[in-house]
C-alpha positions as CSV (number, residue, x, y, z in Angstrom):
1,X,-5.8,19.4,-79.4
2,X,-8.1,16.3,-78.0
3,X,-4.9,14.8,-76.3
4,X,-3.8,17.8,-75.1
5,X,-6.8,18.6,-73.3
6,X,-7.3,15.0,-72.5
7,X,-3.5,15.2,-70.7
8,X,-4.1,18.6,-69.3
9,X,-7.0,17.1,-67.4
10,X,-5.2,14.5,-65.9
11,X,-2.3,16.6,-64.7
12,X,-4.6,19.7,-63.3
13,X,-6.3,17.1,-61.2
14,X,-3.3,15.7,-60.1
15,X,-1.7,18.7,-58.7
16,X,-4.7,20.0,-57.5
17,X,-4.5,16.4,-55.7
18,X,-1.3,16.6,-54.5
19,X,-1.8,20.2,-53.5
20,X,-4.3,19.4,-51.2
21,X,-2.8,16.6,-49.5
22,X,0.4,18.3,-49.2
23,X,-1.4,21.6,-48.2
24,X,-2.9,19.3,-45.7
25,X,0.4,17.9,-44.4
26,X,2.4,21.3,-43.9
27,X,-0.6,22.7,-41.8
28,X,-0.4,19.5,-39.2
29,X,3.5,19.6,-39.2
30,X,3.1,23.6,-38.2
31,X,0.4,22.6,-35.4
32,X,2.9,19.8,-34.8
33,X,5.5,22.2,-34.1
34,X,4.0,24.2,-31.7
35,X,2.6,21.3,-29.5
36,X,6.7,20.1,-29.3
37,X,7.7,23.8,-28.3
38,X,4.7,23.8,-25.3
39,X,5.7,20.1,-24.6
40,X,9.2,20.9,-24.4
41,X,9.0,23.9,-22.2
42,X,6.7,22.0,-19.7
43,X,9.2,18.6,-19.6
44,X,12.5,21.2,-19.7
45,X,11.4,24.4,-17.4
46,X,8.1,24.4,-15.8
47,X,7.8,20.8,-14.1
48,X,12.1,21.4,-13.0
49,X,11.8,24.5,-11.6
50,X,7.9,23.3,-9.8
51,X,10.4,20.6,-8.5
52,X,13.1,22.5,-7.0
53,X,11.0,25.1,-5.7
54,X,8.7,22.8,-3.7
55,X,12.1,20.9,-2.5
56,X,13.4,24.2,-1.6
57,X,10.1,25.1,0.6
58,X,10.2,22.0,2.8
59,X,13.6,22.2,3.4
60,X,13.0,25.9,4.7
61,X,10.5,24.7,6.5
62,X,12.5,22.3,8.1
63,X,15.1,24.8,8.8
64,X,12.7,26.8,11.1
65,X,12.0,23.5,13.1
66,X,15.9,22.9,13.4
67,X,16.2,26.6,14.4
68,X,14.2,26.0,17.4
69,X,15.9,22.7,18.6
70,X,19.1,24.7,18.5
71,X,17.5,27.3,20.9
72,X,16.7,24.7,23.6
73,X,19.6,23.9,25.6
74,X,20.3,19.9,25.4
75,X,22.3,17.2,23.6
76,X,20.2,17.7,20.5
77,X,21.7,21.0,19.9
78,X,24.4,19.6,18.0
79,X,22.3,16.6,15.8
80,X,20.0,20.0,14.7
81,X,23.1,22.0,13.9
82,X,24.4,19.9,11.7
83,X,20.8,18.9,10.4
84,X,20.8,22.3,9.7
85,X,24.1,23.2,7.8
86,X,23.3,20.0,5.4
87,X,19.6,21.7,4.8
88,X,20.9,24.6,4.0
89,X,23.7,23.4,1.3
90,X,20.7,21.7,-0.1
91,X,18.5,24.7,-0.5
92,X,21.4,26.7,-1.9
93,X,22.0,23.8,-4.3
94,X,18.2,23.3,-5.5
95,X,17.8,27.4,-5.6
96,X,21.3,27.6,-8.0
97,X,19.6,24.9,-10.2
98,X,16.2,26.3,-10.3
99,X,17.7,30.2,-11.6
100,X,20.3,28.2,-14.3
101,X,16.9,27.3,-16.2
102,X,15.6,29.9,-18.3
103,X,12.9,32.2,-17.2
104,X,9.7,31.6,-18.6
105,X,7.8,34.8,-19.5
106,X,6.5,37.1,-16.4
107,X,9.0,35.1,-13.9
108,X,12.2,37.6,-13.9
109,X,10.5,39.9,-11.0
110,X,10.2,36.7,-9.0
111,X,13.5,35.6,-9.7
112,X,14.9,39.0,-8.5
113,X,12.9,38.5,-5.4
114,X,13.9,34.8,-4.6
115,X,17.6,35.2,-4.7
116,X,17.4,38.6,-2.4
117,X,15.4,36.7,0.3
118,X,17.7,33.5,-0.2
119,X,20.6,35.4,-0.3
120,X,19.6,37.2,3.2
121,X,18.0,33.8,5.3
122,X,20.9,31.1,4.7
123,X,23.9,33.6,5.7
124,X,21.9,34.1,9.4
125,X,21.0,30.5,9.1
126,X,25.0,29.4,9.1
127,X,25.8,32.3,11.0
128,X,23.0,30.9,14.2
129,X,23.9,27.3,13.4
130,X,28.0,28.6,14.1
131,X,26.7,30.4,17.7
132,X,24.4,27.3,18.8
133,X,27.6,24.6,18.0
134,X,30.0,27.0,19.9
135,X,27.7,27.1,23.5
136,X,27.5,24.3,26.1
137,X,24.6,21.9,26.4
138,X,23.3,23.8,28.9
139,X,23.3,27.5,27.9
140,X,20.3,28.5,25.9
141,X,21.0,30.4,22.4
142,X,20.1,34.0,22.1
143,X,16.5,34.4,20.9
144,X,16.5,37.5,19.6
145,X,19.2,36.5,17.1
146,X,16.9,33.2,16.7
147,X,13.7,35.4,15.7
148,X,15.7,37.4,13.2
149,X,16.6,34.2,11.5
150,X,13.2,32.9,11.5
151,X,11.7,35.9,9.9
152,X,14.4,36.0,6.9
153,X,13.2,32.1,6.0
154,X,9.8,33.3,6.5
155,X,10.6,36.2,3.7
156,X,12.5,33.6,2.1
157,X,9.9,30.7,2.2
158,X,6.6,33.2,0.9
159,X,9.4,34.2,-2.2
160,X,9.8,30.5,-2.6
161,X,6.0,29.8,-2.6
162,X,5.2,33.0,-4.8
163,X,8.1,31.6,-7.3
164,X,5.9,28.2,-7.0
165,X,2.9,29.0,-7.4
166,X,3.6,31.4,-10.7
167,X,5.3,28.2,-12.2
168,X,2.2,26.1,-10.8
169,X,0.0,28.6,-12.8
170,X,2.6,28.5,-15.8
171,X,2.1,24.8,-16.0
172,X,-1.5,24.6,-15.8
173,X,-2.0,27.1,-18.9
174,X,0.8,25.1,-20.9
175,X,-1.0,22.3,-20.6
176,X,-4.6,24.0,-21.2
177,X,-2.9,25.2,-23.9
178,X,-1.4,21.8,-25.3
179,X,-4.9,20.3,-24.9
180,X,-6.4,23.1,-27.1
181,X,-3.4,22.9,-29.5
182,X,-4.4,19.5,-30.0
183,X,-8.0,19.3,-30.0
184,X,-7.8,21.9,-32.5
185,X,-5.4,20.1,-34.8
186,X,-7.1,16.7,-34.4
187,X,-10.3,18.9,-36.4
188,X,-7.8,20.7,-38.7
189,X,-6.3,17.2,-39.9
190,X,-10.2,15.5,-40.1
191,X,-11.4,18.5,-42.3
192,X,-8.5,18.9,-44.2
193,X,-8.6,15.1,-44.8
194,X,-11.5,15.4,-45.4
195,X,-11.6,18.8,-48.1
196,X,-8.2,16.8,-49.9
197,X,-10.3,13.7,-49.8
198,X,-13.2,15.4,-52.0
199,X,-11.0,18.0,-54.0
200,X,-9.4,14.2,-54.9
201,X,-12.3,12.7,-55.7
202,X,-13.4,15.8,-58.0
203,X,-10.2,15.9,-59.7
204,X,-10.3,11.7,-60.3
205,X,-13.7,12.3,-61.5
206,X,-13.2,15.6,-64.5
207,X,-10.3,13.1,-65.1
208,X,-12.6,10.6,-66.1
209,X,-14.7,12.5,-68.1
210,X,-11.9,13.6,-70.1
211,X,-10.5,10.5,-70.3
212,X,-13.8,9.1,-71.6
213,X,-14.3,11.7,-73.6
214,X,-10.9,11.6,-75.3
215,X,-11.6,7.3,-75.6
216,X,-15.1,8.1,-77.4
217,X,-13.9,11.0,-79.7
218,X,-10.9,8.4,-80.7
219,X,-12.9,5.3,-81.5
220,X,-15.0,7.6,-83.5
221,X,-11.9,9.1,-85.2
222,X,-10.5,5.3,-85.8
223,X,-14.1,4.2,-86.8
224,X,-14.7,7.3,-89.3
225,X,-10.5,6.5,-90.5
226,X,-11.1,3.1,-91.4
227,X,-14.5,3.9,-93.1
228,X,-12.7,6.4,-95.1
229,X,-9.5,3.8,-96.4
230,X,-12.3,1.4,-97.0
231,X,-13.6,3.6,-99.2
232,X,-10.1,4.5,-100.8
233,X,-9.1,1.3,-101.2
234,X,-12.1,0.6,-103.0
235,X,-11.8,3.6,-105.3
236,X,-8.3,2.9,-105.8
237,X,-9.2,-0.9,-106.7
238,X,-12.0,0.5,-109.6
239,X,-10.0,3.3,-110.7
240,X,-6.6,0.9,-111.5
241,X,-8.6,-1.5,-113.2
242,X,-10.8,1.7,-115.2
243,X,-7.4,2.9,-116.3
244,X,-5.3,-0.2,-117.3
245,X,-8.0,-1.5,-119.4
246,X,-7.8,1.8,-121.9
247,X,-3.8,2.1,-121.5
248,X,-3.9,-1.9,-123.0
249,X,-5.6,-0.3,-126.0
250,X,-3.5,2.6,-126.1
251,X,-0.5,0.2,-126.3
252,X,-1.6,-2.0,-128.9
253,X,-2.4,1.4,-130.7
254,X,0.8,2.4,-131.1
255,X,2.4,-1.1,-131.7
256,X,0.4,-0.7,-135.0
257,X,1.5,2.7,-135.5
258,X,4.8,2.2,-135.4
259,X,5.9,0.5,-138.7
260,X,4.3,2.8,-140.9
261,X,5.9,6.0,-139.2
262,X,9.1,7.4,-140.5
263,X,11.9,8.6,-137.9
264,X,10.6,11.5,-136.4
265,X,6.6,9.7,-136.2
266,X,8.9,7.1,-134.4
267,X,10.1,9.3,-131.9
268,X,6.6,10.6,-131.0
269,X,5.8,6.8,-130.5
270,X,8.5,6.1,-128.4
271,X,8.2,8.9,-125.9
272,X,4.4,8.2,-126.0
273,X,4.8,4.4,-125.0
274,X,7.3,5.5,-122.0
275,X,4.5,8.1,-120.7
276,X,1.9,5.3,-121.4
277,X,4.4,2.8,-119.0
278,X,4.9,5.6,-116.6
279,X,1.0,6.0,-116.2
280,X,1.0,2.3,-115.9
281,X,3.4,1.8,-113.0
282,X,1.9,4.3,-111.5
283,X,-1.3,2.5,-111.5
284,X,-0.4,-0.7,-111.0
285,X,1.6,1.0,-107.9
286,X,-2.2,1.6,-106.6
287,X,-3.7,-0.9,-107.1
288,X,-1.1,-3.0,-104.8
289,X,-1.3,-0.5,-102.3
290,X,-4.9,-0.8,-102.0
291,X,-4.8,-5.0,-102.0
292,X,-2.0,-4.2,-99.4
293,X,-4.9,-3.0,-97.0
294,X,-7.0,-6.4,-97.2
295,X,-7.4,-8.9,-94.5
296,X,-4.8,-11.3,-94.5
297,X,-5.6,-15.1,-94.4
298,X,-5.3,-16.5,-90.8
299,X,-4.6,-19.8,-91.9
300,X,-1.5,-18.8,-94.3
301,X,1.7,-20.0,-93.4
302,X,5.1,-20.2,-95.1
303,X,8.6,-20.9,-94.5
304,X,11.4,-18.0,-94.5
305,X,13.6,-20.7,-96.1
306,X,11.4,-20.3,-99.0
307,X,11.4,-17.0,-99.0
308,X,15.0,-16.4,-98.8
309,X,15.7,-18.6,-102.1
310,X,13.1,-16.5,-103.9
311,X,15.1,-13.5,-103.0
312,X,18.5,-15.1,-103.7
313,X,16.2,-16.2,-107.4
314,X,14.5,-12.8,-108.1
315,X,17.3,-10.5,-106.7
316,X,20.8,-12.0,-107.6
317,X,20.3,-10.6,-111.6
318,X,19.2,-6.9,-111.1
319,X,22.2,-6.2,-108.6
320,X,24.4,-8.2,-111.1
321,X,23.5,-5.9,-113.6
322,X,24.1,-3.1,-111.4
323,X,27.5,-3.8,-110.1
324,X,26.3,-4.4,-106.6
325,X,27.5,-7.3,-104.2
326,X,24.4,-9.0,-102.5
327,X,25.0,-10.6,-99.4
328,X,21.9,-13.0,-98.3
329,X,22.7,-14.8,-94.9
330,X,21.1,-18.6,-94.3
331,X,18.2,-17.6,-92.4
332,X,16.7,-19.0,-89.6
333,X,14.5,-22.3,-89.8
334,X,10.9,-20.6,-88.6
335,X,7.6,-20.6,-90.2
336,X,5.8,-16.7,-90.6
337,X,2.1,-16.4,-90.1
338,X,1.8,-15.0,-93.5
339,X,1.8,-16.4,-97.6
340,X,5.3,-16.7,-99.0
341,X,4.2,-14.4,-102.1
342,X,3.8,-11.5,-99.0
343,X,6.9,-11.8,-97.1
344,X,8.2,-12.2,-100.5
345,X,6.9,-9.1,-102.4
346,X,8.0,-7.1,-99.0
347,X,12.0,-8.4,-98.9
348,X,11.9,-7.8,-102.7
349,X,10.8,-4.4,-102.5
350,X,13.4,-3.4,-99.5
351,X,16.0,-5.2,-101.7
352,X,14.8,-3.8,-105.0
353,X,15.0,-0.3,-103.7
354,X,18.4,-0.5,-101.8
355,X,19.7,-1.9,-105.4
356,X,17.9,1.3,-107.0
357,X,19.0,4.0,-104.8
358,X,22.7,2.7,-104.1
359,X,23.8,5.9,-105.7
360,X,28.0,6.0,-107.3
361,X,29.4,5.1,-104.1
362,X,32.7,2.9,-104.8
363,X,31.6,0.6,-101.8
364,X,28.2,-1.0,-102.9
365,X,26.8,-3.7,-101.1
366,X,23.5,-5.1,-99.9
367,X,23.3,-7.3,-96.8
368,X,19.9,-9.4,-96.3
369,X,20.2,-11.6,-92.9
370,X,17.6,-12.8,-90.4
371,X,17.3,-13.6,-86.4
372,X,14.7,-14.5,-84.3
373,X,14.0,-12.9,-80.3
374,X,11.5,-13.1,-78.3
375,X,9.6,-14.6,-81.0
376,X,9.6,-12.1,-83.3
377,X,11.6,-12.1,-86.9
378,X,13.7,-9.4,-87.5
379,X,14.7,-9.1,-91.4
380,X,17.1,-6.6,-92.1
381,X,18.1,-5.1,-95.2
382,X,21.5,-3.1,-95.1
383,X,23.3,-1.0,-97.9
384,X,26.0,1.3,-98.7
385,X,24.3,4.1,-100.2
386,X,23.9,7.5,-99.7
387,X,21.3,7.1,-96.7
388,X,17.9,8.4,-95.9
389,X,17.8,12.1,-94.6
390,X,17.1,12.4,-91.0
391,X,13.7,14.9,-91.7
392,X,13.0,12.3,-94.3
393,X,13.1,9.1,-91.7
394,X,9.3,9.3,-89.8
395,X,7.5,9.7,-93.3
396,X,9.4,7.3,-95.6
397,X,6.6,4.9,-95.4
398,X,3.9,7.2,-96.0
399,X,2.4,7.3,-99.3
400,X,3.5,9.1,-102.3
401,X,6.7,10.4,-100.2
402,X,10.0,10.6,-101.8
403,X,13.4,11.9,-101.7
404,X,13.7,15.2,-102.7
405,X,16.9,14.1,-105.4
406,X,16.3,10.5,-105.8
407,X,17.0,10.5,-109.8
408,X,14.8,7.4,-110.6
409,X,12.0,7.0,-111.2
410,X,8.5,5.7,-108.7
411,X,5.3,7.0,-107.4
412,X,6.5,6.5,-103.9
413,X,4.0,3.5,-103.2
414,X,6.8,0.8,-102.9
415,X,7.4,1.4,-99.0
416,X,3.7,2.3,-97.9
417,X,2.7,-1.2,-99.3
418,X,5.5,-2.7,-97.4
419,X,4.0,-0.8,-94.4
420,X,0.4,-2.2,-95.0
421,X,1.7,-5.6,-95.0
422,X,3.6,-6.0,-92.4
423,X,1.3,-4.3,-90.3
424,X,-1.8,-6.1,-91.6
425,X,0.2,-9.4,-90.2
426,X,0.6,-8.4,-86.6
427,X,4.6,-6.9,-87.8
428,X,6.6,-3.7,-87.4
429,X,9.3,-2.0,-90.2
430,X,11.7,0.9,-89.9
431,X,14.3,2.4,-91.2
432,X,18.2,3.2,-89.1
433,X,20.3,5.1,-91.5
434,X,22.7,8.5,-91.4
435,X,23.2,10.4,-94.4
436,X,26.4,9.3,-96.6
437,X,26.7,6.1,-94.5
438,X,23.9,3.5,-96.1
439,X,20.7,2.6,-94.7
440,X,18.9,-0.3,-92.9
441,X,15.6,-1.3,-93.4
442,X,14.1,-4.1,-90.9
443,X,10.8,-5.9,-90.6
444,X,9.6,-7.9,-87.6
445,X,6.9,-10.8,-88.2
446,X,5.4,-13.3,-85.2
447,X,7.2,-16.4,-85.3
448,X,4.2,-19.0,-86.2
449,X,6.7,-22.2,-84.9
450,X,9.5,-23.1,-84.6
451,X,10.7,-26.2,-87.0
């Protein structure tokens, strides 16, 4: 429950963290947003149609001016005229542009208004520019014809300027309301920083104090842990030796009971010096386990060389006897930061028990070999037997743990002190191994040197 606290901490605090800052980040992007739709309708609509619009009121101003040079009789009648007929294909060009852009909201009235002025002012423009070409230099145009035409551009011109000045206005509160949009985002992103910035800093700091907390309550756990296999292996030590000192008696007891007994006293005697060995193995089984836990010798050292031709010495006869081929590979030439009795009471056990658990399989053979990576031993011991059971696998070396139809006899210490050893010298074991298809045991040691 400690860690799970201690890991629900650190992931509330992060999301709340990441929350905020992404919280912080889809806010901006939406302010964002509307700052490129008010930017794009000023660069696309309002500053094009401004354009046009003041384009198309000097070139109706300069229409009038033209209309009055056409009037007066003269050479420049015919310069004006087609002055004239090029201003007005401008204006209809720039007014076509201007309505292809889209209307900005409020504008369609004006729009309506522009092109009925426009459409009314150039037809009398061409149709006075037409009269003033056809007369000589020196007949005057009719005026009254002249002031029609001059009041349609006026009409025309105040729609132009009215269309202008709306777009002028338009403008001006886009870009009021750009500056607002920002200023108003600039304070969004500073306090939001600012808010994600503290939630982050609250979060960082409950993570801490579950993370210290957790830290304390397990160096107090390992602290209280140790203290308590201290005191085991002490108890373990006194009790072994307590009970091994009465079961010598017992022995000798019934040695000397024996040869006055007749068949059936015989019996009793036999059974009661197997239950006497049983209680014995047991015993002795803790006492190593509790010696397993002591601190090793820094200074120890031995060869695997060694080691290996105390297996191939201690080993070879109990598989013999057992009908079981043992393989033991040359090893390689390194030196284990341990005593050679150690690394030898380990390999014995793991070979000891693959011998004792092979099971009736026709195939039965036990593989010990050794390599060295990344300076690291690995010793593995392979066999053909039945296999460990997966559910059985992550407590094999735990004490007093068993298979549940092993058929021989134990107390289940054999593998825990393995454990304790290896472990005690800075190594790992394990165990690989499917059920019907044999096991592996391996153990990993420091390489001390190399020779």
């Amino acid at each position: 429950m400690i860690v799970e606290r201690h890991h629900s901490a650190l992931i509330v605090a992060s999301a709340i963290t990441v929350a905020s800052f992404v919280g912080a980040t889809a806010y901006t992007q939406a302010h964002l947003a509307q700052l490129d739709v008010l930017s794009a309708n000023l660069e696309t609509n309002a500053i094009p149609s401004i354009e046009y619009m003041s384009r198309t009121a000097v070139r109706l101003t300069r229409l009038n001016d033209l209309l009055d040079e056409m009037t007066a009789a003269g050479a420049q009648r015919t310069t004006a005229a087609q002055t004239a007929r090029n201003e007005v294909d401008a204006v209809s060009a720039d007014v076509d542009r201007y309505l292809a852009l889209p209307p900005l909201p409020g504008e369609q009235p004006l729009w309506d208004n522009l092109r009925t002025d426009i459409g009314q002012a150039l037809p009398l423009v061409r149709a006075t520019v037409n009269e003033a070409s056809a007369l000589a230099f020196a007949v005057p145009a009719d005026r009254s014809k002249t002031e029609r035409t001059h009041d349609a551009l006026d009409d025309a011109l105040g729609a132009v300027l009215a269309t202008m000045d709306f777009d002028v206005r338009r403008s001006q509160t886009m870009a009021r309301d750009i500056r607002i949009v920002r200023v108003r985002t600039l304070r969004a992103i500073t306090g939001l920083d600012a808010i994600a910035t503290a939630i982050a800093a609250i979060g960082l700091f409950v993570a801490y104090r579950a993370s210290s907390r957790h830290d304390q309550l397990v160096r107090v756990h390992d602290a209280l842990m140790t203290e308590r296999m201290t005191e085991l292996d002490r108890f373990a030590g006194r009790m072994a030796h307590d009970v091994l000192s009465p079961l010598g008696t017992v022995a000798m007891a019934l040695g000397l009971l024996e040869p006055g007994c007749d068949e059936r006293g015989k019996h009793y005697v036999a059974r009661s010096r197997e239950a006497v060995q049983r209680v014995r193995e047991l015993v002795e089984g803790l006492l190593r386990f509790a010696r397993a836990g002591a601190r090793p010798d820094p200074t120890a050292s031995c060869s695997l060389d060694a080691v290996f031709t105390r297996l191939v010495a201690d080993c070879s006869e109990p598989a013999e006897n057992a009908g079981i081929t043992l393989t033991i590979a040359p090893p390689p030439h390194v030196e284990l930061p341990c005593a050679v009795g150690v690394i030898t009471s380990v390999l014995e056990n793991l070979v000891r028990n693959a011998i004792k658990y092979m099971g009736s399989g026709s195939v039965r053979r036990v593989t010990v070999h050794a390599i060295v990576r990344d300076a690291m031993a690995r010793i593995e011991v392979a066999d053909t037997g039945p296999g460990v059971a997966p559910e059985l696998q992550g407590r094999i070396f735990e004490p007093f743990v068993r298979g549940p139809e092993t058929g021989t006899e134990g107390a289940g210490l054999g593998l825990a002190t393995v454990k304790r050893l290896v472990e005690r010298h800075g190594g790992k074991v394990g165990v690989d191994s499917r059920p019907g298809e044999g096991s592996l045991f391996w153990v990993e040691l420091p390489v001390r040197t190399l020779q």
